[in-house]
N, C-alpha and C positions, 0 to 999 in steps of 0.2 A: 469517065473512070480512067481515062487513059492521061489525062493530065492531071488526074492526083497521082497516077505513079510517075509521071514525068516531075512532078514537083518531090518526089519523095527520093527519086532515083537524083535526082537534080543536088536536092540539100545530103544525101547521103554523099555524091562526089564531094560537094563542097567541103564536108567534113573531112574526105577523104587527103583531099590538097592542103586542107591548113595542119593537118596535122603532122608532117615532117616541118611546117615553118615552128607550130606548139613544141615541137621536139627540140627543135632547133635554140628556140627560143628556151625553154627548162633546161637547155644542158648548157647553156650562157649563165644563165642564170647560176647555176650548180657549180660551174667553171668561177663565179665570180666571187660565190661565198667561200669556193676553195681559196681562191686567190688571198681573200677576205681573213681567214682566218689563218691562212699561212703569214700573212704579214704579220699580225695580229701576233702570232707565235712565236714569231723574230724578234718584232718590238720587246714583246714580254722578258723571252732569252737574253737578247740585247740589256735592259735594264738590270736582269738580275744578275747579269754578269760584272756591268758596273757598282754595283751594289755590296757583291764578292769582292771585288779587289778594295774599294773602300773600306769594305770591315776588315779586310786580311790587312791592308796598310796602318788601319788606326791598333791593331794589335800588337803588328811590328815597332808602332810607332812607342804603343805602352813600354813593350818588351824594352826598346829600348832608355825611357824612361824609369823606368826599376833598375837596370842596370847601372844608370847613374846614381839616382840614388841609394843604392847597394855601396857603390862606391865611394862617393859623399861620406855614407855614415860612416864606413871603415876606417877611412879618413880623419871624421873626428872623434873614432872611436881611438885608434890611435895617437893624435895630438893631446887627447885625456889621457892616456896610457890607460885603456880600459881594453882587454882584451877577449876574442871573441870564445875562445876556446872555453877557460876557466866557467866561464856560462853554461854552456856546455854541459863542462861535467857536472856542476854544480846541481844541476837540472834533473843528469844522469843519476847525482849519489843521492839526490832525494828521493828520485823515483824507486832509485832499490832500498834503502830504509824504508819506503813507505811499506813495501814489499813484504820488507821481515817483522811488518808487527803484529 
């Protein structure tokens, strides 16, 4: 009887010593999935930041694009001598006739 409790007392130390190494070992582990998913959250951020400036560049890019031609047509809006105003009103005196019918 005395050496079932020496085998009992025995495997209970044992359990007793691995169990800071178990600990050791889950908080590596837990340390690594942090690491894991911090990187992880970088790379993500990192991309969507490239991704930002890409779209915000091709909008400037439009932006700029319309500008020209904005300019362009003016251009050969004036070379026709077609002006841009009288349109305009034109647009204006329809809308108010439509108005008073």
């Amino acid at each position: 009887m005395d050496s079932k409790s020496n085998v009992n007392l025995g495997n209970t130390s044992e359990k007793m010593n691995s169990s800071p190494n178990a600990l050791s070992s889950e908080a590596k582990d837990v340390q690594d999935v942090a690491q894991f998913v911090q990187t992880l959250l970088q790379q993500v951020q990192d991309k969507f930041q490239m991704m930002s400036d890409q779209i915000l560049s091709r909008i400037d890019e439009m932006g700029h694009r319309i500008d020209d031609l904005e300019h362009n047509l003016n251009e050969l809006m004036q070379q026709a001598g077609i002006s841009d105003e009288p349109q305009v009103n034109t647009v204006q005196q329809n809308a108010s006739s439509g108005d008073q019918k």
